[in-house]
ROPAGU-456056 format. One record per residue (C-alpha): residue number from 1; residue in one letter; chain; x, y, z. Coordinates in steps of 0.5 Angstrom, whole numbers, plus 500, padded with zeros to 3 digits. Layout:
timi: NUM; guza: A; numar: A; u: X; v: Y; w: Z .
...
***
This chain:
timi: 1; guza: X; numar: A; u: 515; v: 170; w: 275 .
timi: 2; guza: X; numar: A; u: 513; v: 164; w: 277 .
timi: 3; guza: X; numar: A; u: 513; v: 157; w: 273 .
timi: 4; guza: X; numar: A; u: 505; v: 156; w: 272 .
timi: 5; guza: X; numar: A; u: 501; v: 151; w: 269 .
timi: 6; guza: X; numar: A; u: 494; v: 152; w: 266 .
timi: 7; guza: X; numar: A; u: 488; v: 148; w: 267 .
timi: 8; guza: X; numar: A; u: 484; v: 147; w: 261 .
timi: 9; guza: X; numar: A; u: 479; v: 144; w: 257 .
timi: 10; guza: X; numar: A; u: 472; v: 145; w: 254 .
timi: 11; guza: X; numar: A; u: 466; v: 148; w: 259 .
timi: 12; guza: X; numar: A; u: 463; v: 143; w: 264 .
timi: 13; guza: X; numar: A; u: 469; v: 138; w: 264 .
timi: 14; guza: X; numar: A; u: 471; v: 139; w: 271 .
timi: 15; guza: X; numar: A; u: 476; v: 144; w: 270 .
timi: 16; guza: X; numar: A; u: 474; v: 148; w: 276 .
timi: 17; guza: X; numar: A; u: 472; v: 142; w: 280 .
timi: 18; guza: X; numar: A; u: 479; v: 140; w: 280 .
timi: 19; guza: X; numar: A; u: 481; v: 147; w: 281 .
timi: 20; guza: X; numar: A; u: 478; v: 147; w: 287 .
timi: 21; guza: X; numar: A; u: 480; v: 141; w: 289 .
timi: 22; guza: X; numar: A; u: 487; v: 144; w: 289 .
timi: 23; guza: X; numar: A; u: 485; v: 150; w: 293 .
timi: 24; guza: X; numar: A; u: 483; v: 144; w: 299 .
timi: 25; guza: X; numar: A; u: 490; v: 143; w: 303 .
timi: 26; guza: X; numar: A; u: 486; v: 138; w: 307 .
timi: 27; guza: X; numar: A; u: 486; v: 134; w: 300 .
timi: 28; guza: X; numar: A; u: 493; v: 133; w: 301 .
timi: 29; guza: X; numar: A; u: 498; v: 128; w: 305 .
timi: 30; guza: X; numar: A; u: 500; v: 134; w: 310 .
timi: 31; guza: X; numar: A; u: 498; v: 141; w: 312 .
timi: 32; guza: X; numar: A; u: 500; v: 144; w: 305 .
timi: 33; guza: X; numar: A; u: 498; v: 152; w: 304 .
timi: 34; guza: X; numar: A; u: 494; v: 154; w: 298 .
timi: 35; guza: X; numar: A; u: 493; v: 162; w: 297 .
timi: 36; guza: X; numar: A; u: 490; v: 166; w: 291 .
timi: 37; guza: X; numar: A; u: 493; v: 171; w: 287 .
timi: 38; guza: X; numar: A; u: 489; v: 173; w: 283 .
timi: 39; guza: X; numar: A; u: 481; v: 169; w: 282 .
timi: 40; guza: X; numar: A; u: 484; v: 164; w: 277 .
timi: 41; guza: X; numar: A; u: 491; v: 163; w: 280 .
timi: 42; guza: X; numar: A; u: 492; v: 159; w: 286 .
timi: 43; guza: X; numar: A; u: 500; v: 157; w: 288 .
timi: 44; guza: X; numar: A; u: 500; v: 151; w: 291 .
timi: 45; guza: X; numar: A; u: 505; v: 147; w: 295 .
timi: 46; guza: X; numar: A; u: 508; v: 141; w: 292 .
timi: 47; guza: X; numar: A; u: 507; v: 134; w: 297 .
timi: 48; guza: X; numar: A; u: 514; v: 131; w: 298 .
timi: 49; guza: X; numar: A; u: 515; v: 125; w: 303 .
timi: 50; guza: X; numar: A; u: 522; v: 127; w: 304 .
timi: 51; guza: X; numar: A; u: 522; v: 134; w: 306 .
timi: 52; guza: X; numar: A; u: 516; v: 130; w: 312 .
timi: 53; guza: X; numar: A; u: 522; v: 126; w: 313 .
timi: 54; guza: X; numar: A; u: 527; v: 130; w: 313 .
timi: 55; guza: X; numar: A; u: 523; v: 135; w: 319 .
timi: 56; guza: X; numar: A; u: 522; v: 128; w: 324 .
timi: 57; guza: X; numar: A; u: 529; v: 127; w: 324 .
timi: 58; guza: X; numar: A; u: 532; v: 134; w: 324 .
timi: 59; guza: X; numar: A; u: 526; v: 137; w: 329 .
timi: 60; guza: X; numar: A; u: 525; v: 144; w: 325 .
timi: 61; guza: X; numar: A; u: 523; v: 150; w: 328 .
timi: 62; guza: X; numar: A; u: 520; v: 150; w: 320 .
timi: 63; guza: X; numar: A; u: 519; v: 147; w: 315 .
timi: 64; guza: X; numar: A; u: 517; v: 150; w: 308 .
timi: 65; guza: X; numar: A; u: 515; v: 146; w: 302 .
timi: 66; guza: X; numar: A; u: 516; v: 149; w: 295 .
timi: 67; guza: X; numar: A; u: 511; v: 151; w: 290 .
timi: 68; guza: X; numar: A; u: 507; v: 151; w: 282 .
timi: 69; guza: X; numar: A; u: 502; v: 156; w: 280 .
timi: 70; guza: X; numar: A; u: 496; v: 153; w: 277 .
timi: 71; guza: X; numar: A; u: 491; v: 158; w: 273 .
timi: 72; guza: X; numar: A; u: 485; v: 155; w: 272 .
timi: 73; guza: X; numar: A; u: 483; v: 157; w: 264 .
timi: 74; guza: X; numar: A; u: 476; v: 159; w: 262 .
timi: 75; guza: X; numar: A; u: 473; v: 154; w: 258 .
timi: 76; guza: X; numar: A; u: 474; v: 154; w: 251 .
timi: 77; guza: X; numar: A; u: 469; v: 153; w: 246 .
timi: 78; guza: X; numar: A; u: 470; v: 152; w: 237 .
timi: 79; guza: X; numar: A; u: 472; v: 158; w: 234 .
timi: 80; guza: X; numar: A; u: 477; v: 161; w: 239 .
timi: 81; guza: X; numar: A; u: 483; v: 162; w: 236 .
timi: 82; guza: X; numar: A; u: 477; v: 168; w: 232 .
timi: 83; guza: X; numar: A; u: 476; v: 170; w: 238 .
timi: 84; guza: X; numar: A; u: 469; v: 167; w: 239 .
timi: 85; guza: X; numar: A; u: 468; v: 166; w: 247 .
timi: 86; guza: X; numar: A; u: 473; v: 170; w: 249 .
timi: 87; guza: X; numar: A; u: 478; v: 166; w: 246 .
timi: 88; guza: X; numar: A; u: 483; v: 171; w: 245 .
timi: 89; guza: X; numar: A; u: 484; v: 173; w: 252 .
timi: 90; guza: X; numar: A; u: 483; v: 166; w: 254 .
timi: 91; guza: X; numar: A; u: 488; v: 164; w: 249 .
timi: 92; guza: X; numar: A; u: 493; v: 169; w: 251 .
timi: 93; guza: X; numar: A; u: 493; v: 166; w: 258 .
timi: 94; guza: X; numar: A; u: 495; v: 160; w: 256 .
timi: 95; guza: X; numar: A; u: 500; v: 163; w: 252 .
timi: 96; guza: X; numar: A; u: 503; v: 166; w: 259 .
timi: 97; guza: X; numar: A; u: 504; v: 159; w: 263 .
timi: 98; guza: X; numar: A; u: 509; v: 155; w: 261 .
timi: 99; guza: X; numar: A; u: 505; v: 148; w: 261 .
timi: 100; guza: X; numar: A; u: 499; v: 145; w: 260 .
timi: 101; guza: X; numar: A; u: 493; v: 141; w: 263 .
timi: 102; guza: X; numar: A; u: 488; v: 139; w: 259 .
timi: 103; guza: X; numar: A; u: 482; v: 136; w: 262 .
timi: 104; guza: X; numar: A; u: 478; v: 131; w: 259 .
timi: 105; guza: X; numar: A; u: 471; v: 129; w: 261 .
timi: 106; guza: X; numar: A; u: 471; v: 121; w: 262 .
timi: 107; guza: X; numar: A; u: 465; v: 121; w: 265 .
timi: 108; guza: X; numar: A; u: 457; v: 120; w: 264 .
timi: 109; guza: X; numar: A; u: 452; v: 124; w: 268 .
timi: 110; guza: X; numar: A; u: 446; v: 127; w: 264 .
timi: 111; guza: X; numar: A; u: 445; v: 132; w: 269 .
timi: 112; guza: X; numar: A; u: 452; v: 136; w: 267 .
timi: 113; guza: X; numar: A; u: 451; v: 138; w: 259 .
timi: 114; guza: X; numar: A; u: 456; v: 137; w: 255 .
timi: 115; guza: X; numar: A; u: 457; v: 142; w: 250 .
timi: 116; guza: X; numar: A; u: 456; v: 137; w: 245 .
timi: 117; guza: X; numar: A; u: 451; v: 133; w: 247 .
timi: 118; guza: X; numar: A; u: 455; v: 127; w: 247 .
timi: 119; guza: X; numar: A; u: 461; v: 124; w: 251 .
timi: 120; guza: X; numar: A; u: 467; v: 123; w: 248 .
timi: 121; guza: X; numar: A; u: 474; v: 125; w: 250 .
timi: 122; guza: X; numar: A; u: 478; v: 124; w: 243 .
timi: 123; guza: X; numar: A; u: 473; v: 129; w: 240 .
timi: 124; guza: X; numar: A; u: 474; v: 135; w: 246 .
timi: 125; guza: X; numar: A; u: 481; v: 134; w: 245 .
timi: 126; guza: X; numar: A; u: 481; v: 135; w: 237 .
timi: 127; guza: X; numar: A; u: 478; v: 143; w: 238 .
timi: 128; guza: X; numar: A; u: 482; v: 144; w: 244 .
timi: 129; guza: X; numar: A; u: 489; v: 142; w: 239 .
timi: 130; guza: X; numar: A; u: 485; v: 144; w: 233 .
timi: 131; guza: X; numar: A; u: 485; v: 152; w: 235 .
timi: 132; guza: X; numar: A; u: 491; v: 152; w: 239 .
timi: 133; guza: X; numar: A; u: 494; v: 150; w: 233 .
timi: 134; guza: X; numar: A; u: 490; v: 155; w: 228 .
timi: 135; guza: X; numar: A; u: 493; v: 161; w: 234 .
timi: 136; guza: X; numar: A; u: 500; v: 157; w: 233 .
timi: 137; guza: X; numar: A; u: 499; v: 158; w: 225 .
timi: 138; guza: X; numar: A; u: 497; v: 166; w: 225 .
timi: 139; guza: X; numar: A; u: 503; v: 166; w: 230 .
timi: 140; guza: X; numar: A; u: 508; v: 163; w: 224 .
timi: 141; guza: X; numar: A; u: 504; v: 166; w: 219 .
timi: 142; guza: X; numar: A; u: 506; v: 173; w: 221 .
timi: 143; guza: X; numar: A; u: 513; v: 171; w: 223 .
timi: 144; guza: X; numar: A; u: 515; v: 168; w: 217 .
timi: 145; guza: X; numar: A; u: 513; v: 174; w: 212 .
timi: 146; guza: X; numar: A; u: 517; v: 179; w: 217 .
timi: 147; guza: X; numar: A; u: 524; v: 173; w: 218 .
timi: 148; guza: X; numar: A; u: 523; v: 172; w: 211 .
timi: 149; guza: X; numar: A; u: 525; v: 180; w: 209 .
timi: 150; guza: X; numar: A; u: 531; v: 179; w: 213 .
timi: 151; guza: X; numar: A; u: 534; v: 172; w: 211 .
timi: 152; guza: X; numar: A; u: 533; v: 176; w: 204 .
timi: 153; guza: X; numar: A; u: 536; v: 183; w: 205 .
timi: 154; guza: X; numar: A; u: 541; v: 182; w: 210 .
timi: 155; guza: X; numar: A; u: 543; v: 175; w: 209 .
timi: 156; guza: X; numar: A; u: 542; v: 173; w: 217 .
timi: 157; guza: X; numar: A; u: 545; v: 166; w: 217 .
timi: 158; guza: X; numar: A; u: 539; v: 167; w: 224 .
timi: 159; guza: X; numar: A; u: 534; v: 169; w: 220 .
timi: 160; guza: X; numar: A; u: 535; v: 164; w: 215 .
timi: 161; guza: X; numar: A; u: 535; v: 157; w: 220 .
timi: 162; guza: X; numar: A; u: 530; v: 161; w: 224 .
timi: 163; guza: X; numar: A; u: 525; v: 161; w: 217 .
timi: 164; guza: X; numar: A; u: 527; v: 154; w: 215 .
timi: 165; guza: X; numar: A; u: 524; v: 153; w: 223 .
timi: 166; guza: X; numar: A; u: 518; v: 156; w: 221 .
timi: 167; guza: X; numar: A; u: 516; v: 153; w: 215 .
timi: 168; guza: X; numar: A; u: 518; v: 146; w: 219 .
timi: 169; guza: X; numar: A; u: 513; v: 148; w: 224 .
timi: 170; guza: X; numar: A; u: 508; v: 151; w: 218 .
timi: 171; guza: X; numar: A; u: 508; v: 144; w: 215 .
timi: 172; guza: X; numar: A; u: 506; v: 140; w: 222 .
timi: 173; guza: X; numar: A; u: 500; v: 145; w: 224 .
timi: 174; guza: X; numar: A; u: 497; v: 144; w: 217 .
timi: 175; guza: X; numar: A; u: 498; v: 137; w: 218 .
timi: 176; guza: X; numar: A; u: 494; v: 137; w: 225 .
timi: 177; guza: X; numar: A; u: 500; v: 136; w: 229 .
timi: 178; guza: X; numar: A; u: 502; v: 140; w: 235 .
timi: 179; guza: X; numar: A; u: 509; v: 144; w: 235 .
timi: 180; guza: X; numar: A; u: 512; v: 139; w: 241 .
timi: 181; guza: X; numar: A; u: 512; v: 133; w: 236 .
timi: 182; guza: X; numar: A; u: 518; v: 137; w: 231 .
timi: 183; guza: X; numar: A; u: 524; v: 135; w: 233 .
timi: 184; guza: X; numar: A; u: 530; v: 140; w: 233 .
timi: 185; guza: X; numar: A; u: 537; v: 141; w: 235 .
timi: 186; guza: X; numar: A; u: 539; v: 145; w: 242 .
timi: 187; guza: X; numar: A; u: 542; v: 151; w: 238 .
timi: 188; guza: X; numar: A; u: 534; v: 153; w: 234 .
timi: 189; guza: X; numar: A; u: 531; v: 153; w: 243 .
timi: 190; guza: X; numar: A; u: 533; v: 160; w: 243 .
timi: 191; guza: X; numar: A; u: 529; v: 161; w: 236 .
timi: 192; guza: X; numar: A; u: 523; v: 157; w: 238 .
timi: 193; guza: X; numar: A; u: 523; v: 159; w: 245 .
timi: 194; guza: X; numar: A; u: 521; v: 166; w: 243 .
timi: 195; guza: X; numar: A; u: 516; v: 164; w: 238 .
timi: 196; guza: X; numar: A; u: 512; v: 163; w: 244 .
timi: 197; guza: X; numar: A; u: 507; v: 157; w: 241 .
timi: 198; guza: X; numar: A; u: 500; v: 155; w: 245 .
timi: 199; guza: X; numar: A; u: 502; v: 147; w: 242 .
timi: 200; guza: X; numar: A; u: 510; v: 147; w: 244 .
timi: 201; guza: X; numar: A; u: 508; v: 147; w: 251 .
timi: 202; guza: X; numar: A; u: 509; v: 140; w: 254 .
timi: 203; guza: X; numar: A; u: 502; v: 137; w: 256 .
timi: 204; guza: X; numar: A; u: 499; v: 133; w: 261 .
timi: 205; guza: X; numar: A; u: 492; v: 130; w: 260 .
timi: 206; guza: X; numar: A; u: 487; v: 129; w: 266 .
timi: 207; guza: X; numar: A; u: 482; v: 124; w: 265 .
timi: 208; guza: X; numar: A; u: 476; v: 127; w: 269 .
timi: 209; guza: X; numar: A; u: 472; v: 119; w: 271 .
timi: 210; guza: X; numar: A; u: 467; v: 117; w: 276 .
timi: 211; guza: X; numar: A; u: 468; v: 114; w: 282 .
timi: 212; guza: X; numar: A; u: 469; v: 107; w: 279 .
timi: 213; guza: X; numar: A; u: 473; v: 108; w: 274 .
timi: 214; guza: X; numar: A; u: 478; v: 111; w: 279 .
timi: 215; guza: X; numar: A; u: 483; v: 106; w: 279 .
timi: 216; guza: X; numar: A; u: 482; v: 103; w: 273 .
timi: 217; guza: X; numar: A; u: 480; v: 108; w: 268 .
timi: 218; guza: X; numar: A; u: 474; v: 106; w: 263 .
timi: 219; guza: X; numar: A; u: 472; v: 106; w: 256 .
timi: 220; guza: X; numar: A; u: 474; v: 113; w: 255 .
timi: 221; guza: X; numar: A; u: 481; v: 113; w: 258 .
timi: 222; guza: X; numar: A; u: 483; v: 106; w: 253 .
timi: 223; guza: X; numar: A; u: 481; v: 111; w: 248 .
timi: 224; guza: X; numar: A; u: 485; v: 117; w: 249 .
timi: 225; guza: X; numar: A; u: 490; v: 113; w: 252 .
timi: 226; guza: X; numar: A; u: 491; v: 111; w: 245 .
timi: 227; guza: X; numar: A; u: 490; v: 118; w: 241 .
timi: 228; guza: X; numar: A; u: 496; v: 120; w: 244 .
timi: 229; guza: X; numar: A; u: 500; v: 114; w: 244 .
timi: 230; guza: X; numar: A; u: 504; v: 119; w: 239 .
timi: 231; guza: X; numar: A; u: 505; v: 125; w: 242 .
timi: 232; guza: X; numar: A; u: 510; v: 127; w: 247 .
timi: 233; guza: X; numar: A; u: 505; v: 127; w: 252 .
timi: 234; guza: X; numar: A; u: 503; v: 123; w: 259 .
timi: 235; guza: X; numar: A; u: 497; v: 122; w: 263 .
timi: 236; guza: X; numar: A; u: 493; v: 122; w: 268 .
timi: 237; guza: X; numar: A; u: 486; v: 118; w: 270 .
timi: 238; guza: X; numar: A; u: 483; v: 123; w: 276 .
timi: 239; guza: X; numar: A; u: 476; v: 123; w: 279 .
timi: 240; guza: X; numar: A; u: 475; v: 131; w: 281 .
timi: 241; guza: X; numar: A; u: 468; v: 130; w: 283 .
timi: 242; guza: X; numar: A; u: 471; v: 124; w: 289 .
timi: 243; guza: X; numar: A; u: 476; v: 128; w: 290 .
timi: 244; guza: X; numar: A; u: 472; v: 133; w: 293 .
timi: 245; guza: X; numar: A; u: 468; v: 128; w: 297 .
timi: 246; guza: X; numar: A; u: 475; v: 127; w: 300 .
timi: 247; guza: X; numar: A; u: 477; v: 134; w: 301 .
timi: 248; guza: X; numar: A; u: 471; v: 135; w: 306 .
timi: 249; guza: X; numar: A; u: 473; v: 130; w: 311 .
timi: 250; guza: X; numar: A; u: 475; v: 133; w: 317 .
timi: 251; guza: X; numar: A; u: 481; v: 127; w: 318 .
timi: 252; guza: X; numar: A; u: 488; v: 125; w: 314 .
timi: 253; guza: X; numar: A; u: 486; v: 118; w: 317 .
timi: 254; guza: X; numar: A; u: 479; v: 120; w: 314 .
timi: 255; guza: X; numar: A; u: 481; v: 121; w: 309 .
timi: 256; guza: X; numar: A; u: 487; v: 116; w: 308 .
timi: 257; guza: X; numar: A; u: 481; v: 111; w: 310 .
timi: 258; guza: X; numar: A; u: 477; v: 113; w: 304 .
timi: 259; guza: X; numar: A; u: 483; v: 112; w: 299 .
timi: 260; guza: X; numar: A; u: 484; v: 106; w: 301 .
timi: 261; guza: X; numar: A; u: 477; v: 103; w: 300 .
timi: 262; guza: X; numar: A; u: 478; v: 106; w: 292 .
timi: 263; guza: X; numar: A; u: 483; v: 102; w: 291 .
timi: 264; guza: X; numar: A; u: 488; v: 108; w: 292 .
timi: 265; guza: X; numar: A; u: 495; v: 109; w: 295 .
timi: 266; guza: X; numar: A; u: 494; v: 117; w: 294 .
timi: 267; guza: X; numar: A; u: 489; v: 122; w: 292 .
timi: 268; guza: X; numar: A; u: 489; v: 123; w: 285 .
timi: 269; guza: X; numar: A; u: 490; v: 132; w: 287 .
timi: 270; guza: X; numar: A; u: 496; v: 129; w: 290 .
timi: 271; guza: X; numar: A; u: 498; v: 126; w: 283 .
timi: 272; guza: X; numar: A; u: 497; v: 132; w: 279 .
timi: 273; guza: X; numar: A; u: 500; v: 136; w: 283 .
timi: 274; guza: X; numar: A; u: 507; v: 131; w: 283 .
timi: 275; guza: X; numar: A; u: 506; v: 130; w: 276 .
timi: 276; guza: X; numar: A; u: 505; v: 138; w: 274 .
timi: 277; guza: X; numar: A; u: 513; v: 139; w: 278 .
timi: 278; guza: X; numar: A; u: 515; v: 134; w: 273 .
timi: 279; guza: X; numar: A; u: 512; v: 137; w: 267 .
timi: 280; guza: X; numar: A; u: 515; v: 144; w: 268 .
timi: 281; guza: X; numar: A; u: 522; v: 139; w: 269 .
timi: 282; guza: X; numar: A; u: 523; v: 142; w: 275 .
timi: 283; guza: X; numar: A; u: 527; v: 138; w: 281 .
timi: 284; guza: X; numar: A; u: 528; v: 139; w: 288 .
timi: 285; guza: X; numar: A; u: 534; v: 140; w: 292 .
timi: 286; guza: X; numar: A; u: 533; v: 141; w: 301 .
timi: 287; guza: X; numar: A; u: 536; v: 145; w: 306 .
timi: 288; guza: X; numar: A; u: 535; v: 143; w: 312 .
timi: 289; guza: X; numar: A; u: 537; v: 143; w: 320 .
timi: 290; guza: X; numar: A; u: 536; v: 144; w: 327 .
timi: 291; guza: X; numar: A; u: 532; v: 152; w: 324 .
timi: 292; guza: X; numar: A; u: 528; v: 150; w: 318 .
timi: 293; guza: X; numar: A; u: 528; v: 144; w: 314 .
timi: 294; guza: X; numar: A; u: 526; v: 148; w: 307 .
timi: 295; guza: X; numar: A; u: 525; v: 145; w: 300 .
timi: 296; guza: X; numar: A; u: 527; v: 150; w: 294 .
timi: 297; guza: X; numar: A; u: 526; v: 148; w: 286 .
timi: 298; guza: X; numar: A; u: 531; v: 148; w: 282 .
timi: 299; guza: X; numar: A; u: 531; v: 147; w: 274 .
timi: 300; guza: X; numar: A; u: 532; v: 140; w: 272 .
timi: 301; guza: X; numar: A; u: 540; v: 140; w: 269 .
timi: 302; guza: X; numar: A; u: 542; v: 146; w: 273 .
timi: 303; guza: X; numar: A; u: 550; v: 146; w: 276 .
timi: 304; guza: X; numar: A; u: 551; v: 148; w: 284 .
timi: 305; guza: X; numar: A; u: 552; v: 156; w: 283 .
timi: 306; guza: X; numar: A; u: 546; v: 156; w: 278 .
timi: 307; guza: X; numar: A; u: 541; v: 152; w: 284 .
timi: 308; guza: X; numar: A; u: 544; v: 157; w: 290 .
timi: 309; guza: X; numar: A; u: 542; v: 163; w: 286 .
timi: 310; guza: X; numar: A; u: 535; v: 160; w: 287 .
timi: 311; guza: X; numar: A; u: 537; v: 162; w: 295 .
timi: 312; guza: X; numar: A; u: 539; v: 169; w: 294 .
timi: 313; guza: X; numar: A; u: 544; v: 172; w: 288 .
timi: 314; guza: X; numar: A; u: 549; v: 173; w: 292 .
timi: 315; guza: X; numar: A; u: 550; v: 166; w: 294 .
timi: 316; guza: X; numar: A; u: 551; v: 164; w: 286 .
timi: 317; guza: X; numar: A; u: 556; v: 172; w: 285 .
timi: 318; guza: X; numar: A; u: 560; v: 169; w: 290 .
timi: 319; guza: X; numar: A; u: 560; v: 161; w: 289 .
timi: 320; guza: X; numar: A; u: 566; v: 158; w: 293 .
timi: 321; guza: X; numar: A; u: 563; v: 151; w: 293 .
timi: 322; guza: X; numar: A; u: 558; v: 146; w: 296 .
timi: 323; guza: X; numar: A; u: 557; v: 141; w: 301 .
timi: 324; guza: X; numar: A; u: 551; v: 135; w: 298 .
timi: 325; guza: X; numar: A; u: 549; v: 129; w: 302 .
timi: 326; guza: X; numar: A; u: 544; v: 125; w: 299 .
timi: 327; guza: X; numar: A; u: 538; v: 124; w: 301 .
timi: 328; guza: X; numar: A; u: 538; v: 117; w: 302 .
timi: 329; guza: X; numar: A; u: 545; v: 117; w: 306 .
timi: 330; guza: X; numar: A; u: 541; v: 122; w: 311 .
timi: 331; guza: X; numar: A; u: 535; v: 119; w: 312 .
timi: 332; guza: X; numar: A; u: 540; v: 113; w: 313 .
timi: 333; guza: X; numar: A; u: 544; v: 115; w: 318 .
timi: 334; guza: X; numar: A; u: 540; v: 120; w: 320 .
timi: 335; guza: X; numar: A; u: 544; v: 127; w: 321 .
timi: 336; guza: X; numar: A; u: 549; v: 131; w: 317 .
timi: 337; guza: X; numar: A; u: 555; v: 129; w: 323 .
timi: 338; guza: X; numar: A; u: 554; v: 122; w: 322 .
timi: 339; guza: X; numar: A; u: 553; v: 123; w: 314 .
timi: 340; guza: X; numar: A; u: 561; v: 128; w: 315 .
timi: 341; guza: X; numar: A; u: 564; v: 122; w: 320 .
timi: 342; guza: X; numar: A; u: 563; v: 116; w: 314 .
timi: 343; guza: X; numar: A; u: 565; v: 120; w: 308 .
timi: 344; guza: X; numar: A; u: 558; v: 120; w: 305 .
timi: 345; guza: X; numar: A; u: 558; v: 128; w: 305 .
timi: 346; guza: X; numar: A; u: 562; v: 131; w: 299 .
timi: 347; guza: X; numar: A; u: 565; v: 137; w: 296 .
timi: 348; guza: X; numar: A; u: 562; v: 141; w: 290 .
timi: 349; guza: X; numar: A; u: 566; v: 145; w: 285 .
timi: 350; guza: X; numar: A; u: 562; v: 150; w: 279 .
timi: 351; guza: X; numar: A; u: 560; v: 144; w: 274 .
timi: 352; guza: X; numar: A; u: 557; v: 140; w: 280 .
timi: 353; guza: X; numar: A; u: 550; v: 138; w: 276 .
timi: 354; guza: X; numar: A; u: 544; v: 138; w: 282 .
timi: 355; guza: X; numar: A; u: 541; v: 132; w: 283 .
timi: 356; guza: X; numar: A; u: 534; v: 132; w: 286 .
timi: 357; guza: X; numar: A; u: 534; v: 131; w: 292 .
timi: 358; guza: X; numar: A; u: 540; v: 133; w: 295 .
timi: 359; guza: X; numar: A; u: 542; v: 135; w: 302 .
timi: 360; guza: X; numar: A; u: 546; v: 142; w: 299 .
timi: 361; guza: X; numar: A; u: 550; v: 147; w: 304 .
timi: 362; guza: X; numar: A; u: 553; v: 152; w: 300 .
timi: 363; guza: X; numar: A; u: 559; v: 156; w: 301 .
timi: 364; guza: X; numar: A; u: 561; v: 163; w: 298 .
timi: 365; guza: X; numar: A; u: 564; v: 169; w: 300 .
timi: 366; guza: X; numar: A; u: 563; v: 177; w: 296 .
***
């Protein structure tokens, strides 16, 4: 499957409008493809400036950029993790992607209701945090009675660390906090990882602002800016309601043109987009060429075999060796010959670690 992010967030937050943003490829720098998999899943390509450099220097029959799936998650409300709107079928989708978007409103408009009745950001992200966590507690609850019978009775040094883990995690749920804030030693990853927590995913929180504070943010955003000063968390400010007004125009210059009356560099979907690949700690490595100029994802730390394999299995069964040209060398000197002729192309054996944005040409044999 596919590394997805899903989109959530309270109802009448802007969930949907961003979504549909999203979908819009005329909201992006070039003219990227959006399609749907199912009514909530959208796989959407990642803009990236190199690959558009890339292709005008190599001159492609193709050029292929990589992609995410974003889910767009119903609207949460109180009471979720008992169920209430739904909330064991929405919460079990989030428990399906592998991060976490969590738009909040930060803006003021009387005619969009809030399911509150007030605007305030810091508050909509409490009952978001509040029944995750109630849904993580429930997991560790029923977990720990289970690993606790086989610590005792079969004297599991895996049990015993994975009950000591689980009580770790107890404490900071009770407490109010999310799972990501524990910090745990490499070796406890596989334990973790199986218990599937809602609030161990890594987050992203969109602001939602209006037109004005589009660059600058406002009062809401300093707000949550500061609930989240301790969290292992980024954010972005985004006005979805402006990036829609920018999806409708016809042009790029058009709607470069628009950005840059905002005060932006990029449109704020753009952004997302860019900031959602960093939060599933992904990167970026290229093939490119005289046929197809491609981007392919790898997992951020992969070694050269693990990143052929993203290609085709065989090349990762029958890893000889690759051959990496920094993307700054190529562009520099503008071909893979010129980059050969001065020594900027080297040889890679098993324990390379990619970096992203290297040129690769792998080589195997099986």
């Amino acid at each position: 499957m596919a590394l997805q992010c899903g989109i959530v967030g309270l109802p009448n937050v802007g969930k949907s409008t961003l979504f549909n943003c999203l979908s819009n490829a005329k909201a992006q720098a070039a003219n990227f493809p959006f399609c749907t998999i199912e009514p909530n899943v959208g796989v959407i390509t990642v803009p990236d400036e190199r690959l558009v450099r890339l292709a005008e220097i190599d001159k492609p029959k193709r050029v292929i950029p990589t992609t995410i799936e974003i889910v767009d998650i119903a609207g949460l409300v109180k009471g979720a993790s008992k169920g209430e709107g739904l909330g064991n079928k929405f919460l079990g989708n989030i428990r399906t992607t592998h991060a976490i978007i969590h738009v909040l409103r930060c803006f003021e408009n009387g005619n969009i209701t809030h399911v509150d009745g007030t605007i305030d950001p810091v508050r909509d992200k409490g009952v978001i945090d509040t029944e995750l966590q109630l849904k993580d507690l429930e997991t560790i609850e029923n977990r720990l009675a289970k690993t606790q019978k086989q610590a005792a009775v079969g004297g599991d040094r895996q049990a015993k660390r994975a009950v000591e883990l689980l009580l770790q995690y107890k404490a900071l749920l009770e407490q109010g906090k999310n799972a990501r804030e524990l910090e745990i030693e490499p070796e406890d990853k596989k334990i973790v990882a199986e218990l599937c927590l809602l609030t161990n995913k890594p987050v992203l929180y969109v602001c939602n602002v209006d037109e004005k504070s589009a660059v600058t943010g406002n009062e809401h955003t300093e707000a949550v800016k500061r609930a989240i000063a301790d969290e292992k968390a980024e954010m972005l400010i985004v006005a979805a309601a402006t990036e829609a007004d920018i999806a409708e125009l016809e042009s790029y210059e058009e709607r470069q043109m628009f950005l840059e009356d905002l005060g932006l560099q990029e449109s704020g979907v753009s952004r997302l987009i860019k900031a959602a690949y960093k939060l599933l700690n992904l990167e970026t490595f290229f093939t490119t060429g005289a046929d197809e100029s491609r981007a392919w994802t790898y997992t951020k730390g992969m070694k050269a075999p693990q990143t052929a394999g993203v290609i085709h299995t065989d090349f990762e069964r029958g890893y000889i060796r690759a051959e990496v040209i920094k993307y700054e060398d190529y562009v520099t000197l503008g071909s893979e010959k010129a980059c050969r002729d001065v020594g900027k192309l080297s040889i890679e054996g098993k324990e390379y670690i990619v970096q992203d944005g290297d040129i690769m040409h792998f080589l195997f044999n099986v």
